[in-house]
C-alpha positions, 0 to 999 in steps of 0.5 A, a space after each residue: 322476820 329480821 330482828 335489828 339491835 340498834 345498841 351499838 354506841 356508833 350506830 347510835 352516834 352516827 345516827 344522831 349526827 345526821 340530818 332530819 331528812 336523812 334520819 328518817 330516810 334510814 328509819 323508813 329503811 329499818 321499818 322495811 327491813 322489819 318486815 321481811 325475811 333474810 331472803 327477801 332482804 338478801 334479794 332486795 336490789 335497793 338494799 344492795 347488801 355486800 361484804 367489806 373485807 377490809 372491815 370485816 362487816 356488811 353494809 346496805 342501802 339506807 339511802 341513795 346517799 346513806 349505808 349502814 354497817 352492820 353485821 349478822 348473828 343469826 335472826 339479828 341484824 347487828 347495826 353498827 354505823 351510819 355512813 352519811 356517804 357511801 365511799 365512807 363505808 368502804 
């Protein structure tokens, strides 16, 4: 199963900028996430789990309107930012 670690100082930040609805929309997200492999994850097409070049991280679906950054490093999904619109995370 997938580890997260929602440490990071940005992640949380964002993560308390957004509204209730979408707040919960993420952690419903995270809860999923919790639950599976990284293949199953990997595979997932609501996910959507792409590479950023120009910012050298991975985002996801949270939403249909929110992504999250985050990086991996072995069994731990590093997250790193909310993108309370996805053109923002690119």
């Amino acid at each position: 199963m997938i580890e997260l670690d929602l440490n990071q100082a940005k992640f949380q930040t964002t993560m308390f900028m957004l509204q209730k609805m979408e707040s919960l929309q993420v952690l419903g997200a995270l809860r999923k996430i919790r639950q599976m492999t990284w293949e199953q994850f990997y595979d997932h097409s609501g996910f959507n789990w792409e590479w950023i070049e120009a910012k050298q991280y991975y985002t996801f679906r949270a939403s249909d309107k929110i992504r999250v950054a985050a990086v991996r490093e072995g069994n731990i999904l590093r997250l790193m930012a909310v993108f309370d619109d996805h053109d923002s995370a690119y």
